[in-house]
LOGU-12408 format. One record per residue: residue in one letter; z, x, y of N, C-alpha, C in turn; residue number from 1. Coordinates in steps of 0.2 Angstrom, whole numbers. Example, Ala and Ser with C-alpha at 12.3 -4.5 7.8 and 13.67 -1.06 7.14 Angstrom:
+-----+-------+-------+-------+-------+-------+-------+-------+-------+-------+-----+
| res |  n_zz |  n_xx |  n_yy | ca_zz | ca_xx | ca_yy |  c_zz |  c_xx |  c_yy |   n |
+-----+-------+-------+-------+-------+-------+-------+-------+-------+-------+-----+
|   a |    39 |    66 |   -28 |    39 |    62 |   -22 |    39 |    66 |   -16 |   1 |
|   s |    35 |    64 |   -11 |    36 |    68 |    -5 |    39 |    64 |     0 |   2 |
+-----+-------+-------+-------+-------+-------+-------+-------+-------+-------+-----+
% end
This chain:
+-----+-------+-------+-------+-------+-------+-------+-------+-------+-------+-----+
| res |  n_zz |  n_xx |  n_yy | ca_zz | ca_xx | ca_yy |  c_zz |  c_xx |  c_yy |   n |
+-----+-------+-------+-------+-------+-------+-------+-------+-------+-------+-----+
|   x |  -175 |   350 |  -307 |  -179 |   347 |  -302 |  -183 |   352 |  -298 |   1 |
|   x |  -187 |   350 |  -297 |  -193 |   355 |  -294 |  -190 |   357 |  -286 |   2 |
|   x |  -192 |   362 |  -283 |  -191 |   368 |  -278 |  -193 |   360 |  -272 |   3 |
|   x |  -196 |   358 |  -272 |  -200 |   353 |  -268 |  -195 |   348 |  -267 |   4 |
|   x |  -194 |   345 |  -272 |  -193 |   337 |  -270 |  -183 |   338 |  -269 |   5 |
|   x |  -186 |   333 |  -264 |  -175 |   335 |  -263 |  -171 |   331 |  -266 |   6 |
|   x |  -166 |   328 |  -266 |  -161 |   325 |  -270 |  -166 |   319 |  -268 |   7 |
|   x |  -166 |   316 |  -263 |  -169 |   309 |  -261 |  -176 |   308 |  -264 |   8 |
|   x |  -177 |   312 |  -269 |  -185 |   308 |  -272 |  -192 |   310 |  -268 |   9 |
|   x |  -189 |   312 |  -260 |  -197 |   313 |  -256 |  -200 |   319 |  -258 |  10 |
|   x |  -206 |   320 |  -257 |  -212 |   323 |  -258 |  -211 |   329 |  -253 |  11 |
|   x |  -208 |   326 |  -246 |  -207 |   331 |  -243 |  -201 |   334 |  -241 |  12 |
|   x |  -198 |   340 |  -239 |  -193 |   341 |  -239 |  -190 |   340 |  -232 |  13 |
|   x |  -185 |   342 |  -229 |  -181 |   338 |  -225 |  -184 |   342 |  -218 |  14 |
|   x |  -186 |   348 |  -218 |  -189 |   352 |  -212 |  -195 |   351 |  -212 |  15 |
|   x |  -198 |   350 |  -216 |  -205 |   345 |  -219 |  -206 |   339 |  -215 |  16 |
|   x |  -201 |   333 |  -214 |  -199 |   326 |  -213 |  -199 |   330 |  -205 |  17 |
|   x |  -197 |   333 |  -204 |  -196 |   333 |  -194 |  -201 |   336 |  -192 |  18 |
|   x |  -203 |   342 |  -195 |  -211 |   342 |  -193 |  -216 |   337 |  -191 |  19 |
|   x |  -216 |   333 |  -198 |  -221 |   328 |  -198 |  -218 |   321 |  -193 |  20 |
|   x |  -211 |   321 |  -192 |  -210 |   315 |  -188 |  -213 |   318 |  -179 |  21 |
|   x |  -211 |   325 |  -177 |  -215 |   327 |  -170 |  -222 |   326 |  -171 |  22 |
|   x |  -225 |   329 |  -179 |  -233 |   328 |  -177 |  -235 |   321 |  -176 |  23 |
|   x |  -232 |   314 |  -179 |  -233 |   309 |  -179 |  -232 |   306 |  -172 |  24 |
|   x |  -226 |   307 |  -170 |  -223 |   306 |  -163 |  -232 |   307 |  -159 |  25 |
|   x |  -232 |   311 |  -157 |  -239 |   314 |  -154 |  -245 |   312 |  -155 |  26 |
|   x |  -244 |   312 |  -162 |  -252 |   308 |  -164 |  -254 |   301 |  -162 |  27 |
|   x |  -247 |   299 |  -162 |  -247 |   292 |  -162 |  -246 |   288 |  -154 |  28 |
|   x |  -242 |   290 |  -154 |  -241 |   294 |  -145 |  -235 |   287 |  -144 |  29 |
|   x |  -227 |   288 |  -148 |  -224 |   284 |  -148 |  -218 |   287 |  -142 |  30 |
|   x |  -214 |   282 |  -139 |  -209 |   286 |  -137 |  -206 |   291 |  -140 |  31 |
|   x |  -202 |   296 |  -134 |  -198 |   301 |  -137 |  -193 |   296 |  -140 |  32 |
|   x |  -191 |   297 |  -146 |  -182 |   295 |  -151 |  -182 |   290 |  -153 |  33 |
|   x |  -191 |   288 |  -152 |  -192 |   283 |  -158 |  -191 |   285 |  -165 |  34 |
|   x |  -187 |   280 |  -170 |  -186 |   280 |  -177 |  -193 |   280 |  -179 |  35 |
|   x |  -194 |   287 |  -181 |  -200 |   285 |  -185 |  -197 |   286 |  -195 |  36 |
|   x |  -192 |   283 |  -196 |  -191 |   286 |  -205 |  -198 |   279 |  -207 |  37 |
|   x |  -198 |   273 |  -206 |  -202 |   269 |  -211 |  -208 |   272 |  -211 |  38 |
|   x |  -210 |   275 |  -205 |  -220 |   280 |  -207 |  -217 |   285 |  -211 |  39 |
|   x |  -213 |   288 |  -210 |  -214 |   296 |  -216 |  -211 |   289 |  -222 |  40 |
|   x |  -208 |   287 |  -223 |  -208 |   284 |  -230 |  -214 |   283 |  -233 |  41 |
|   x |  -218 |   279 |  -230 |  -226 |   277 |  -229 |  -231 |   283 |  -233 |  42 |
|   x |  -228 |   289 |  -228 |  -234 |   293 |  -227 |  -231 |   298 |  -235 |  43 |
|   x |  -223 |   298 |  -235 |  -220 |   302 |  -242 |  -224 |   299 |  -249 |  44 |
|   x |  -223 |   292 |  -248 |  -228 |   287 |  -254 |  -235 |   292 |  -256 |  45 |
|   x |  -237 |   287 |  -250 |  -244 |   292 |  -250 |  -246 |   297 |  -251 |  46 |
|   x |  -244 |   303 |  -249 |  -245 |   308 |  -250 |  -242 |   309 |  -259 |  47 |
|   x |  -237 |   308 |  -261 |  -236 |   311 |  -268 |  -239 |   308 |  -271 |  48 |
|   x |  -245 |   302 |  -269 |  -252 |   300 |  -276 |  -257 |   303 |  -274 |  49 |
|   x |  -257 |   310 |  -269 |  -263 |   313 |  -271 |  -264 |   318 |  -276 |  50 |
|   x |  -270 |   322 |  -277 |  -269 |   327 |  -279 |  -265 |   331 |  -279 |  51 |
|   x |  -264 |   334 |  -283 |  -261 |   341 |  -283 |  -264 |   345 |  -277 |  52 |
|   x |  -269 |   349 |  -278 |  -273 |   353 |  -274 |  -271 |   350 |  -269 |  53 |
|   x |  -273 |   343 |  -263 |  -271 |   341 |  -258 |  -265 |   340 |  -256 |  54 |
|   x |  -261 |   341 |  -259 |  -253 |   340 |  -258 |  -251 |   347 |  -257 |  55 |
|   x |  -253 |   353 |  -259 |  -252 |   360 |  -259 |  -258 |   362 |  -251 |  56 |
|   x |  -261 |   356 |  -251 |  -266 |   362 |  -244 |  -260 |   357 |  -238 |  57 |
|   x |  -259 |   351 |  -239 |  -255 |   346 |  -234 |  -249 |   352 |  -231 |  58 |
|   x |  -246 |   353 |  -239 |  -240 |   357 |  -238 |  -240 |   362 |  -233 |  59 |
|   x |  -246 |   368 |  -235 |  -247 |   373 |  -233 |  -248 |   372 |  -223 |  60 |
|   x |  -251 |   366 |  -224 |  -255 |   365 |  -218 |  -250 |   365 |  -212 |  61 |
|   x |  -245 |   358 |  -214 |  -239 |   357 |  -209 |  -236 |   363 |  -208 |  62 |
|   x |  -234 |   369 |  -212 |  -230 |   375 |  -211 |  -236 |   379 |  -205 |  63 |
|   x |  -244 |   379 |  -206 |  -246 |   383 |  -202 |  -244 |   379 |  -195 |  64 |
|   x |  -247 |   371 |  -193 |  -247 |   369 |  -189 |  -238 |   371 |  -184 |  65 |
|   x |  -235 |   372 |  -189 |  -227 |   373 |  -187 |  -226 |   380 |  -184 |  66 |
|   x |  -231 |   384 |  -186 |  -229 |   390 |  -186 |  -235 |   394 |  -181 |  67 |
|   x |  -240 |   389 |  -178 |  -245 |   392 |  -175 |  -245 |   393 |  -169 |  68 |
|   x |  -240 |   391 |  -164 |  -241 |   393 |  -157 |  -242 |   397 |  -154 |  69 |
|   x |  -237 |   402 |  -154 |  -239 |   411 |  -153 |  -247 |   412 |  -156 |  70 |
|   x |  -246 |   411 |  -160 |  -257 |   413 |  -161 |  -260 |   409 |  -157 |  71 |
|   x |  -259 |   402 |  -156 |  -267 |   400 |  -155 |  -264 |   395 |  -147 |  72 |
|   x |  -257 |   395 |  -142 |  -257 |   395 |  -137 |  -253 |   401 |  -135 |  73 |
|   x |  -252 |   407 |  -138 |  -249 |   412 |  -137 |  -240 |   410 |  -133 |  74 |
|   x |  -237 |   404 |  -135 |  -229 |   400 |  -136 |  -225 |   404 |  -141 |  75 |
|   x |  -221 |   408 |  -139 |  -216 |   410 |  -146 |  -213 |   405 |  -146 |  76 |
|   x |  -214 |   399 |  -148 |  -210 |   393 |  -152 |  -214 |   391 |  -157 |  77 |
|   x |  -210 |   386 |  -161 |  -212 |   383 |  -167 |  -214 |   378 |  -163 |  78 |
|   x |  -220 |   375 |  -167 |  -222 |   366 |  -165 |  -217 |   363 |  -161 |  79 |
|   x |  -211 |   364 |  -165 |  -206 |   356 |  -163 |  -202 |   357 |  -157 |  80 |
|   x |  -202 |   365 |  -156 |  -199 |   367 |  -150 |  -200 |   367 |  -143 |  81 |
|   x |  -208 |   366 |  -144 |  -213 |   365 |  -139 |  -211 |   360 |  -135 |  82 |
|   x |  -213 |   361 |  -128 |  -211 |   354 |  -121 |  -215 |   351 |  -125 |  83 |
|   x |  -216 |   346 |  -120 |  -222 |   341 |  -123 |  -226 |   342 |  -121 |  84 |
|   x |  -229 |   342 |  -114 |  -236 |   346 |  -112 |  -239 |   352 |  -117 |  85 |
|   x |  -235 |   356 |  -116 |  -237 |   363 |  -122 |  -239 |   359 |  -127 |  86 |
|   x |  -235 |   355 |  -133 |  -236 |   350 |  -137 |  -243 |   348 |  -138 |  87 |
|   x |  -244 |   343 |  -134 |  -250 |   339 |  -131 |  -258 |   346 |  -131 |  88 |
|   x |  -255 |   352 |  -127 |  -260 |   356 |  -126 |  -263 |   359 |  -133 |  89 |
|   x |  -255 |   361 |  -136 |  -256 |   365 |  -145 |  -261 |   360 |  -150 |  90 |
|   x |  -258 |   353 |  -149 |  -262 |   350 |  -152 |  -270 |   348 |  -152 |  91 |
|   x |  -273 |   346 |  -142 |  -279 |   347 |  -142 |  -283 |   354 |  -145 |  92 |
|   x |  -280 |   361 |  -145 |  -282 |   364 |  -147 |  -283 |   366 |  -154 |  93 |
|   x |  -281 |   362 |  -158 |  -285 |   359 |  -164 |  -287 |   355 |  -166 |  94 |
|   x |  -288 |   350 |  -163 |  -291 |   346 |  -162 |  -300 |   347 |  -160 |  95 |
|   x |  -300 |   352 |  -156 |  -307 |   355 |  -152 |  -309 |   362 |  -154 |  96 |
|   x |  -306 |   365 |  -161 |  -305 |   370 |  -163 |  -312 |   374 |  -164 |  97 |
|   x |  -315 |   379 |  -164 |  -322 |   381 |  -170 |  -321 |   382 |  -174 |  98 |
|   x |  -315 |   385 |  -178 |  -311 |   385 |  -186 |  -313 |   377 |  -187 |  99 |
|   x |  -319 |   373 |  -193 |  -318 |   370 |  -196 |  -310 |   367 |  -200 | 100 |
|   x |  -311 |   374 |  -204 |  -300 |   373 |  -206 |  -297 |   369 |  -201 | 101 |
|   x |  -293 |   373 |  -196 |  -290 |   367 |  -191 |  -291 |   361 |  -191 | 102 |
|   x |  -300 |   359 |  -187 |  -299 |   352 |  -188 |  -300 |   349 |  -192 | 103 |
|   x |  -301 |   352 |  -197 |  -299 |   347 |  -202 |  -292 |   347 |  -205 | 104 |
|   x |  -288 |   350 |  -203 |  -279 |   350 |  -203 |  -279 |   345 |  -200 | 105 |
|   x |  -280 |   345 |  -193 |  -278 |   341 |  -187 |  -280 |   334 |  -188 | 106 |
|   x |  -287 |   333 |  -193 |  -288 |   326 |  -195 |  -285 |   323 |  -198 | 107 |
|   x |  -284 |   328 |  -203 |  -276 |   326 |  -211 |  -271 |   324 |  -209 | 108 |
|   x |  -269 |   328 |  -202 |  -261 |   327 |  -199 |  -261 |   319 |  -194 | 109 |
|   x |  -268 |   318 |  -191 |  -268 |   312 |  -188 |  -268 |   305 |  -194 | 110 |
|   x |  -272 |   308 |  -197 |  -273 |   301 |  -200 |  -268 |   300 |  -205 | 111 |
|   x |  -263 |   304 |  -209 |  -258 |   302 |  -210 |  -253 |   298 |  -207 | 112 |
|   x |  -254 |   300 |  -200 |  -248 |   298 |  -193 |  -250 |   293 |  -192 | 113 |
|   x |  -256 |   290 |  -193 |  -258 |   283 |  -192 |  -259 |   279 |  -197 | 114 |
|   x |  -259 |   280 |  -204 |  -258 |   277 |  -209 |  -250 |   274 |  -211 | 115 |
|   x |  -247 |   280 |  -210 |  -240 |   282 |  -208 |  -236 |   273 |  -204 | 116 |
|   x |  -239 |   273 |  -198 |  -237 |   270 |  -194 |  -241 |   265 |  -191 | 117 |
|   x |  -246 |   263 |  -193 |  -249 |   257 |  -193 |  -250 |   252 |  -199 | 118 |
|   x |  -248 |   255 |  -206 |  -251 |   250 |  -211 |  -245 |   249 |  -214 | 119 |
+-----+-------+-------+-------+-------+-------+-------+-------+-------+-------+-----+
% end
């Protein structure tokens, strides 16, 4: 079984899954301790019929977005550790980035949170 996929068949792995259920939370802008498992099912589907290549920049992306606050709101937290203000601010800041890259992370990471949880 590949290094990626967990016992459960997803594309993402389980620290992967809480990342992306905070990014969705926020993008989506649902209550706090709202269930979101049926969007990451959604979005696990979908994302494992894309490419290769895009599945490798997704991957990498969620880890950066996880791992960026000390750089770009200078928070020694991860993403998910973040108030929610802080949250809210980490995200408009890529969202508004001059780094191309980011917003276009920041687009990948919305629009999955909406496909995710609207379709």
């Amino acid at each position: 079984m590949p290094h990626h996929m967990s016992n459960n068949n997803h594309f993402f792995t389980r620290v992967e899954r809480n990342i992306l259920k905070s990014v969705c939370a926020y993008m989506v802008g649902v209550a706090p301790g709202t269930t979101l498992d049926e969007p990451l099912v959604r979005i696990d589907k979908f994302v494992s019929e894309l490419p290769k290549a895009l599945q490798i920049q997704l991957r990498c992306g969620i880890h950066v977005f996880q791992w960026g606050p000390p750089v770009f709101i200078g928070k020694p937290r991860l993403f998910t550790q973040l108030a929610p203000h802080d949250a809210v601010k980490y995200i408009e800041t890529w969202a508004g980035s001059r780094l191309g890259v980011r917003r276009l992370l920041f687009r990948g990471l919305r629009d999955i949170a909406f496909l995710g949880y609207y379709s």
